[in-house]
C-alpha positions in Angstrom: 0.0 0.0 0.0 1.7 3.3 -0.7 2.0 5.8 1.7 0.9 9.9 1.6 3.5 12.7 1.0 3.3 13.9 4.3 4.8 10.6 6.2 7.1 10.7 3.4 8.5 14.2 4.1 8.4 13.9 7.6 10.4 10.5 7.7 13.1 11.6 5.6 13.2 14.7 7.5 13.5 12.8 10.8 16.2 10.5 9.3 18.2 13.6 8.5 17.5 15.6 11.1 18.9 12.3 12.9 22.2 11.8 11.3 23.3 15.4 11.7 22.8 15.2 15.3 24.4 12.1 15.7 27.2 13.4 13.3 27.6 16.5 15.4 27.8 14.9 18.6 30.3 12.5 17.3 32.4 15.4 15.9 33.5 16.6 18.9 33.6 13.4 20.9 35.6 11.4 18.3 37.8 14.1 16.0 37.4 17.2 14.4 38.5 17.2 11.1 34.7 17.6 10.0 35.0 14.0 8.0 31.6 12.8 9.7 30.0 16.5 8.8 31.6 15.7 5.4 29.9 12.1 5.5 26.2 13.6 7.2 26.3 15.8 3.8 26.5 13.2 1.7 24.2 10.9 3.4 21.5 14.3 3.5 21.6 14.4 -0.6 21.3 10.8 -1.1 18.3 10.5 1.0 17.2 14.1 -0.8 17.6 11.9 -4.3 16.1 9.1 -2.4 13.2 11.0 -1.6 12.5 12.4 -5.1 12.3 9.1 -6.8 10.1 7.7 -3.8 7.9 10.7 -4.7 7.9 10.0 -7.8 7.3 6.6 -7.7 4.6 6.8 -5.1 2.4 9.5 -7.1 2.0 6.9 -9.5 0.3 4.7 -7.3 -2.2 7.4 -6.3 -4.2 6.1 -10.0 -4.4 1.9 -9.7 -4.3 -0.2 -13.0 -7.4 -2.0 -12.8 -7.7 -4.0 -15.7 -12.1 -3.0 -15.6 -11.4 0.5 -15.6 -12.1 3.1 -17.9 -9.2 4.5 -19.8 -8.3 6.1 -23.7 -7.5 4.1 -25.9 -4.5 4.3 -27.9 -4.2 6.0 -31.6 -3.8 2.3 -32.8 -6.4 0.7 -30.9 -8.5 3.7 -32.1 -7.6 2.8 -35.7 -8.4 -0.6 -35.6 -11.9 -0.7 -34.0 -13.1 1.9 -36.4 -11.3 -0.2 -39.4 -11.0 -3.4 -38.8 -10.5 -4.2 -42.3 -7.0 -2.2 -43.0 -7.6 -2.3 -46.5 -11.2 -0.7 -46.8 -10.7 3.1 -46.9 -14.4 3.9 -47.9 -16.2 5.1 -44.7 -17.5 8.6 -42.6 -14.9 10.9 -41.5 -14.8 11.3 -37.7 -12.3 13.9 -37.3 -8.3 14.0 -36.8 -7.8 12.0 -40.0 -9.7 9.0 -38.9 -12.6 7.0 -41.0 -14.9 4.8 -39.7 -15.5 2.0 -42.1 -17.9 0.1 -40.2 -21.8 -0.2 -40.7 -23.1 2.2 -37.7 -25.4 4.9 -37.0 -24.2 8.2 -35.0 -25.0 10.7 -33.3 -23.1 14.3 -32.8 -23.8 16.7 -30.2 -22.2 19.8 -30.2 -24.2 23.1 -29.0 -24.9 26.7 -31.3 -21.9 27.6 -32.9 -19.6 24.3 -31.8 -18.5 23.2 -35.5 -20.6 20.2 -35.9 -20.7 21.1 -39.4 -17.5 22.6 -39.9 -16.0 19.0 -38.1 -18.5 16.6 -39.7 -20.8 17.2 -41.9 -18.7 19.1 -44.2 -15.9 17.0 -44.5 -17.7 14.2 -44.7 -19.7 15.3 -47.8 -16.1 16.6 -49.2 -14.8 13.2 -49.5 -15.2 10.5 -51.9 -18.6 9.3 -51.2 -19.2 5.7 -51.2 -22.9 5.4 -50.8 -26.3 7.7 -51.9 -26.7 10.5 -49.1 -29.9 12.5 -48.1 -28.5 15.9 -46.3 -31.1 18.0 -43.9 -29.4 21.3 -44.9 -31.0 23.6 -42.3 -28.9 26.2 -42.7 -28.5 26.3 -46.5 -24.7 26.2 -46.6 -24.2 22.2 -46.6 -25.6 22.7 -50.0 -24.0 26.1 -50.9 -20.5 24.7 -50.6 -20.3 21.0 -51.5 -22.9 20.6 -53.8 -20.2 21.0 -56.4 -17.7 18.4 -54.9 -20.5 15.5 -54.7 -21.1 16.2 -58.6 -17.5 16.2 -59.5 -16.9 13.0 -57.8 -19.3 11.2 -59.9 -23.1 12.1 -57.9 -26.0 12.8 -59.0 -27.4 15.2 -57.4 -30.7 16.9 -56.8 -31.1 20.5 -54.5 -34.8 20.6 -53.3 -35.4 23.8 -52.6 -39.1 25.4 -52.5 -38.6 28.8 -51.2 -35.4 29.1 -53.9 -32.9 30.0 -50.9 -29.9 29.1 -53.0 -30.6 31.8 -55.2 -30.6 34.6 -52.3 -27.6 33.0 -51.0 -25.9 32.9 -54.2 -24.5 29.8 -54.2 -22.8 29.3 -57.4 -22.9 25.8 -58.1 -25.6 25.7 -60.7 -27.6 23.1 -60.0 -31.4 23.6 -60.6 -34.3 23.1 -58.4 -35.8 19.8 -58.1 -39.2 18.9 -57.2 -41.0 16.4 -55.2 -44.6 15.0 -55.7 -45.1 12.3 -52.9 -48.1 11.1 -55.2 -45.6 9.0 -57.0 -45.8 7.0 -53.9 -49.2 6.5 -54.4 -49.5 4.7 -57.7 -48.9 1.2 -56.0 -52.1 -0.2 -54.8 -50.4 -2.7 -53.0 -48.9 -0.6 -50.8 -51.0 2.5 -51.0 -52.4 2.0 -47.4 -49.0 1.8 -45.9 -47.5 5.0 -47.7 -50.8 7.3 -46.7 -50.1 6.6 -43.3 -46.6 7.4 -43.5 -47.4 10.5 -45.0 -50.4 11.2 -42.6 -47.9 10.5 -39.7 -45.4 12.9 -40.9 -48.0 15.4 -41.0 -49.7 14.9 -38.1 -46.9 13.6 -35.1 -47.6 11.9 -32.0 -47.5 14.8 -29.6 -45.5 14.0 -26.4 -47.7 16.7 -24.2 -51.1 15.2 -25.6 -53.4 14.4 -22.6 -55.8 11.9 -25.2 -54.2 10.9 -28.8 -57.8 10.0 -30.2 -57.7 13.6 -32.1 -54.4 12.8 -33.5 -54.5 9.6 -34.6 -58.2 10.3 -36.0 -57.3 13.2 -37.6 -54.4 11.0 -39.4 -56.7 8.5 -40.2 -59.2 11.4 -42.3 -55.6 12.4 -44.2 -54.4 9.2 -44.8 -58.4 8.4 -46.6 -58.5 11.4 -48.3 -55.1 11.1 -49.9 -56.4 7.4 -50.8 -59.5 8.7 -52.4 -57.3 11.0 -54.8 -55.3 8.5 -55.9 -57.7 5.9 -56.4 -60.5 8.0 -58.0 -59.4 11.3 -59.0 -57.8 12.4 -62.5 -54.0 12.3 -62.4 -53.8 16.2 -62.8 -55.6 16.3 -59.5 -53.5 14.4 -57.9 -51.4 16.2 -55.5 -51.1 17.9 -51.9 -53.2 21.1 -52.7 -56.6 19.0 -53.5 -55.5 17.5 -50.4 -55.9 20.9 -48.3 -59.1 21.8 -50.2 -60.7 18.7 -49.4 -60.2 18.5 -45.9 -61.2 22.8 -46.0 -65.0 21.9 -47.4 -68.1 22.2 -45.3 -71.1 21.5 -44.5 -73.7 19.7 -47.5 -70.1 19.6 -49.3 -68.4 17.8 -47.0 -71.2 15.1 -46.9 -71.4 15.1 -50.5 -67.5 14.4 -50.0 -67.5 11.3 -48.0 -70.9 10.3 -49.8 -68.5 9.8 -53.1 -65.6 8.4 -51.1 -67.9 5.4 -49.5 -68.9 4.5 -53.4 -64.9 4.2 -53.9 -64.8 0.5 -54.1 -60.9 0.6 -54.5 -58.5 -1.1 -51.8 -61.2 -3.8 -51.0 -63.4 -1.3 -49.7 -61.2 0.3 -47.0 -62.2 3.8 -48.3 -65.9 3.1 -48.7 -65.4 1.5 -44.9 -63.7 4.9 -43.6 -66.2 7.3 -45.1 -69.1 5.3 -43.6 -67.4 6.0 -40.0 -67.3 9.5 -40.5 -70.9 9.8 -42.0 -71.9 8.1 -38.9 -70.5 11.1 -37.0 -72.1 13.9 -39.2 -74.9 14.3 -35.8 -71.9 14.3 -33.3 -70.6 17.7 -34.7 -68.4 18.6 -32.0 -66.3 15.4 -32.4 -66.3 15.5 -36.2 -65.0 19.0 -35.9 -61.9 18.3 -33.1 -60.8 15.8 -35.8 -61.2 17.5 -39.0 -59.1 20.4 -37.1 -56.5 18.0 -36.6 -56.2 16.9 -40.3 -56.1 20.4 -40.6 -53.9 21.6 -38.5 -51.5 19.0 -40.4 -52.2 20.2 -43.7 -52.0 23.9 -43.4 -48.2 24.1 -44.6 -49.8 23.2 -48.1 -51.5 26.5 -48.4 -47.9 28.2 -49.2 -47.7 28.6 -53.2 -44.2 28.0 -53.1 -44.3 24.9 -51.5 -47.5 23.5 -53.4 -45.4 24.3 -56.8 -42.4 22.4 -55.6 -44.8 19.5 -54.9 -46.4 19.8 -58.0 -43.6 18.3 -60.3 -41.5 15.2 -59.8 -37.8 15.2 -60.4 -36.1 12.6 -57.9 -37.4 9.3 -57.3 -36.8 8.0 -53.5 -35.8 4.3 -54.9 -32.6 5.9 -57.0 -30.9 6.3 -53.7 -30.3 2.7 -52.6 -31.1 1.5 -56.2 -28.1 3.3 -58.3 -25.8 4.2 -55.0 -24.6 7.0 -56.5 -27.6 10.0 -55.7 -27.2 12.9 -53.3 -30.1 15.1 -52.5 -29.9 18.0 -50.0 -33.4 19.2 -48.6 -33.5 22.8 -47.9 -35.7 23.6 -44.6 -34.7 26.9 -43.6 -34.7 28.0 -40.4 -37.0 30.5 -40.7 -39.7 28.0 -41.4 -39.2 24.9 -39.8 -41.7 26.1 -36.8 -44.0 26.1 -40.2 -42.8 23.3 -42.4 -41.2 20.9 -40.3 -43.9 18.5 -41.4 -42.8 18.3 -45.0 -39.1 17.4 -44.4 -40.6 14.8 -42.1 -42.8 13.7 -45.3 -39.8 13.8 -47.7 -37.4 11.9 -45.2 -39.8 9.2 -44.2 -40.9 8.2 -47.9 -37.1 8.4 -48.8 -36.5 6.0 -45.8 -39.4 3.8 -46.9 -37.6 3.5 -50.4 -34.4 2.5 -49.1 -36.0 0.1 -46.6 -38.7 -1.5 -49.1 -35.6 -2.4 -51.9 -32.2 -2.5 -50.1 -29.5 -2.6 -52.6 -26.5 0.1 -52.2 -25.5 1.7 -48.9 -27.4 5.2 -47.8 -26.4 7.3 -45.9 -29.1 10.4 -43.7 -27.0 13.2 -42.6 -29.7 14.4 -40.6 -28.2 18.7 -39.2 -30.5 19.9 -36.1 -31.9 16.8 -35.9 -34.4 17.7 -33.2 -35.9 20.5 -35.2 -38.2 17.8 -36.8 -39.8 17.2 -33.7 -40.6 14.1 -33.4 -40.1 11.3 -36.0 -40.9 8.2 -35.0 -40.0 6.9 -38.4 -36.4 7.9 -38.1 -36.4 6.5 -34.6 -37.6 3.1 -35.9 -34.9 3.5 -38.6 -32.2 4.1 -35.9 -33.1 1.1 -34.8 -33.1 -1.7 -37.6 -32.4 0.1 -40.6 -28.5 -0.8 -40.8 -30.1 -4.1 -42.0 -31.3 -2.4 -44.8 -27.9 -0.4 -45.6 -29.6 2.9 -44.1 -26.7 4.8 -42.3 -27.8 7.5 -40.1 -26.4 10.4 -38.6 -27.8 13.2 -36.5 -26.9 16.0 -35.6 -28.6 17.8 -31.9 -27.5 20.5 -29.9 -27.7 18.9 -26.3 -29.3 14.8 -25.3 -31.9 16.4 -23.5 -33.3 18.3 -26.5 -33.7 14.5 -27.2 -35.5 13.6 -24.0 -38.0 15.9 -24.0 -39.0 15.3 -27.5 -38.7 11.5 -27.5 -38.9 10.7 -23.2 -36.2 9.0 -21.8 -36.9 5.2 -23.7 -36.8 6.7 -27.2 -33.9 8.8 -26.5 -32.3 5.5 -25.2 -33.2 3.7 -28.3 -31.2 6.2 -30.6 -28.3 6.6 -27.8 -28.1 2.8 -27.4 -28.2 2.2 -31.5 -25.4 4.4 -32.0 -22.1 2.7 -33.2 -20.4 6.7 -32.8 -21.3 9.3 -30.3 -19.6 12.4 -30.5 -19.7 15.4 -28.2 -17.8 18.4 -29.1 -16.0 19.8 -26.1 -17.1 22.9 -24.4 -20.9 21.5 -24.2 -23.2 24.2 -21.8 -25.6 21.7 -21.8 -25.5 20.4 -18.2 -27.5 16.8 -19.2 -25.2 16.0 -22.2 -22.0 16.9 -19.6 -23.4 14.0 -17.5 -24.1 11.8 -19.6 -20.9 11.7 -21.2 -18.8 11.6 -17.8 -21.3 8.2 -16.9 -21.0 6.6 -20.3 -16.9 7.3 -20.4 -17.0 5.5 -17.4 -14.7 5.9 -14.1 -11.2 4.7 -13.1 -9.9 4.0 -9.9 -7.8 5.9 -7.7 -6.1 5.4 -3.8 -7.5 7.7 -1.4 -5.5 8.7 1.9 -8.0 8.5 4.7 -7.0 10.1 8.2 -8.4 9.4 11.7 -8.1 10.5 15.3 -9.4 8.6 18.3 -9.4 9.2 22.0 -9.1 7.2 25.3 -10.3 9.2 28.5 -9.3 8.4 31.9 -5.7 8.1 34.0 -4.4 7.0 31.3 -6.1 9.3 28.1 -4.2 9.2 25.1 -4.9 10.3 21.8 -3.9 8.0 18.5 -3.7 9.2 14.9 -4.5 6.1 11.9 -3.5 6.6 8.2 -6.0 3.9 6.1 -5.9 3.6 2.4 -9.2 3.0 0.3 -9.6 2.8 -3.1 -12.3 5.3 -5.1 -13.6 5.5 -8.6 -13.1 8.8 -10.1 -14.9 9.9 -13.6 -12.4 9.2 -16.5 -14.1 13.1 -17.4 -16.3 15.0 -14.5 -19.2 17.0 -16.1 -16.8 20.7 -15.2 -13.9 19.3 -17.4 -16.4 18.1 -20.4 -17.4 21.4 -20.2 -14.3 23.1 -20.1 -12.0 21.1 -22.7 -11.3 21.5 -26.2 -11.6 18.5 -29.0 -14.3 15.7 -29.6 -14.7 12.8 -27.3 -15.6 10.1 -29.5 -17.0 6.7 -28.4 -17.0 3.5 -30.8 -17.4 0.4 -29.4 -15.3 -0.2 -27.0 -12.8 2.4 -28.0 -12.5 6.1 -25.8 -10.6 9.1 -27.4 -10.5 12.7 -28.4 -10.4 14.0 -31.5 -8.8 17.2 -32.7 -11.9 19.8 -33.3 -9.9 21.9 -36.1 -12.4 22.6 -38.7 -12.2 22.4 -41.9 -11.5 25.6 -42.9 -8.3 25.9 -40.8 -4.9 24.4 -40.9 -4.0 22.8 -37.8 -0.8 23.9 -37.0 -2.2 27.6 -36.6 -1.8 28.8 -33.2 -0.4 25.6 -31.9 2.2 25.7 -29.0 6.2 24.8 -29.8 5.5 22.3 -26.9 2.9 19.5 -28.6 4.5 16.3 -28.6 3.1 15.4 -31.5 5.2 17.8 -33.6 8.0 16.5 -35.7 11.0 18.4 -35.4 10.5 19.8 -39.1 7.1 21.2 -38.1 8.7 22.6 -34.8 11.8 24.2 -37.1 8.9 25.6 -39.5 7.0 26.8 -36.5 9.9 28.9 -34.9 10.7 30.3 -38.5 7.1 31.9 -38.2 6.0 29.5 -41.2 3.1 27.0 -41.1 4.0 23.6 -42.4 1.9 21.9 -45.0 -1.5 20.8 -43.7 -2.4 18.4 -46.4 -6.3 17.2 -45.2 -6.9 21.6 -44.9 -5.7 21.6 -48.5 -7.7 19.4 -49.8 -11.0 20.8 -48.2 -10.3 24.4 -49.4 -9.5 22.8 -52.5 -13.2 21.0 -52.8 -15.2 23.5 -50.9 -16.6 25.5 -53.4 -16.5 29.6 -52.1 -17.9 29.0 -48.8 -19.3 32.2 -47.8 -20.7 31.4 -43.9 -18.8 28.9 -42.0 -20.7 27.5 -38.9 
């Protein structure tokens, strides 16, 4: 058991205190040529040098090597859980020159302002992609500056963009506008049921808050009918999201009239016929028909915008080209402005592109999914989280803090997209008190010898007073939430696997600002440094070189 500092000091103190008094006495008693003063001196520094390496030695028992314990892992161990096949080079970028090759999901938290773009998102769409990718680009720049870099490496790529914000952005990569008409998930009879309700769930969420989900879930039911009805009984040209807003906006003798010509729709082996007959049969209960329709309305409103409606009005990508030719990037501008307002179409487009890639599985695909929790909540991406890596779905989000994920999803459906991550990510510096936490539980604790002192007492003739030293050991946070929150770089979990990652972005070369003092300088870089040059920073290069003119970095 090692001992503390203090009974260190003190007994090499004694010890030398000894031997000068000994020496002294034995000075004059025995000579006085000062040879035992001479030999005291020497015998003081060896026990001084003594003393230093005891120090020494014995500080590094105050941490125990505990072969359960948390610790980082090396940069090789690193390497070879995130690339267990040396030779595969195709993966997501991480960070600090690393790629993880494996099949995961992830999940990168980094609050307003941290770089989770600037570290991830943008590299990663920089570099040679190996799969389709679908890019949430909330604020319009994911687009703006590698747009051009996924076409010149062989993509196809479609920019849908309903309120044209690339054009006040002036990006300069000149890729048109593409549309979207959901309706061309409609034409399949066989799965037309399915696909309605996707879309009706999109539109109409489960809301966490909701005392009774009766009016939500019967207010998806009258979407998902009524977008049945139109593509099962209404001419092609009316096929599309604006007839959907005017029919569920009709009243009164029309809106009988309405379901009186849906329950004559014979189509789907009389599901519609079967759904108008249960509203008809609420036509006396006006109160409840009314909470219901509001709901399907509520839902539907985003369709009244004209830009939005024209977007959705003409059909340019097809969902089933991303897993079916592996080679398709789309980016889907939600601006931030409007997400409050048209959250519920990005939830639309994303889930029927995850039904595509789930319903015919073929090449990888890959969801980079920026502010993730914007969206509200999307149980579809949730239940792709989950089991979509079966289906070569890759998914990435992107959140400012975990709890923005609790209070959207409650604490089981945050656990099921914590628990299906293969990466988590935190950028260092987090405010977020909840994510701090987290991240100091999940890194885990090592163990550590603590010095415990004691007094006791006797009492009578003979009282007396006794001092004990004990020594316990104590686990200690590989992290504590203050140094999470404090620190610079990424901590990045894979696996088993603990590290941190340089945060440079993209945009900078790493050796700027760095101190003469980091090991991992060669002595070239150091020699360059001093000289007031930067060295070569060949991964910065080759960013700036693809970027194409970024004009807002975040």
């Amino acid at each position: 058991m090692p001992t503390s500092k203090r009974y260190r000091r003190n007994y090499v103190l004694t010890v030398i205190v000894v031997f000068f008094l000994i020496s002294f006495m034995t000075c004059f008693s025995v000579n006085a040529d000062g040879t035992n003063i001479f030999i005291t001196f020497l015998l003081a520094v060896v026990f001084i040098i003594i003393r230093i390496k005891w120090k020494i030695v014995a500080d590094g028992l105050d941490i125990v090597t505990n072969p359960n314990d948390a610790r980082w892992s090396t940069d090789e161990e690193f390497a070879r859980i995130i690339r267990p096949d040396p030779h595969k080079t195709e993966g997501v970028w991480l960070g600090g020159d690393y790629i993880c090759t494996k099949n995961v999901h992830g999940i990168v938290i980094g609050g307003s302002g941290a770089g989770k773009s600037s570290l991830h998102l943008i590299p990663n769409l920089l570099i040679q992609p190996f799969s389709s990718n679908f890019v949430l680009d909330i604020k319009r720049e994911l687009s703006q500056i590698t747009a051009s870099a996924q076409k010149a490496m062989g993509q196809t790529v479609y920019i849908i963009d309903p309120f044209d914000d690339q054009t006040s952005i002036r990006a300069t990569h000149g890729i048109r506008n593409s549309g979207f008409n959901p309706f061309i998930f409609l034409e399949d009879e066989s799965e037309l049921i399915e696909n309605t309700n996707i879309i009706a769930q999109a539109l109409i969420p489960d809301n966490p808050n909701a005392k009774e989900p009766y009016w939500t879930q019967r207010g998806r039911h009258v979407v998902s009918l009524c977008l049945q009805h139109i593509a099962t009984a209404l001419p092609k040209k009316e096929r599309n999201m604006h007839t959907l807003y005017k029919m569920l906006r009709t009243s009164g003798d029309e809106f009988t009239n309405l379901l009186l010509s849906m329950k004559q729709n014979t189509a789907l082996d009389g599901i519609i016929s079967i759904g108008a007959e249960e509203l008809l049969g609420l036509i006396d209960s006006a109160a409840t028909l009314a909470s219901i329709r509001s709901n399907a309305q509520n839902g539907t409103e985003l369709f009244a915008s004209p830009q939005l409606r024209h977007n959705l009005s003409k059909n340019d990508f097809n969902p089933y080209d991303l897993s079916a030719k592996g080679n398709v990037t789309v980016y889907l501008i939600l601006p931030e402005r409007f997400v409050d307002v048209y959250d519920g179409w990005a939830r639309m487009v994303i889930a029927l592109s995850l039904k595509a890639c789930n319903a015919k599985p073929a090449n990888p695909v890959q969801f980079f999914l920026d502010e993730f929790p914007l969206l509200k909540r999307f149980d579809d991406a949730k239940r792709n989280f989950a089991f979509g890596r079966g289906q070569n779905i890759r998914m990435w989000i992107y959140a400012q803090s975990i709890a923005s994920l609790r209070d959207i999803y409650g604490e089981d459906g945050m656990t099921v997209f914590l628990a299906n991550a293969g990466v988590l990510q935190c950028i260092g510096g987090i405010r977020d008190l909840a994510t701090r936490e987290y991240f100091s539980k999940i890194l885990g604790t090592k163990t550590r010898i603590k010095e415990q002192h004691s007094t006791s007492f006797t009492e009578g003739k003979e009282a007396s007073t006794s001092n004990s030293i004990a020594y316990v050991e104590e686990k200690i946070p590989l992290l504590t939430p203050e140094q999470i929150g404090n620190m610079n770089g990424v901590i990045t979990l894979c696996d088993r696997a603990k590290v941190v990652l340089d945060d440079t972005p993209y945009f900078k070369n790493r050796y700027e600002g760095v101190s003469l003092d980091e090991k991992w300088l060669t002595k070239e870089e150091r020699a360059l440094l001093k000289a007031g040059k930067l060295p070569v920073d060949e991964t910065h290069e080759y960013f700036m070189k693809m970027a194409h003119h970024p004009q807002r970095i975040a």
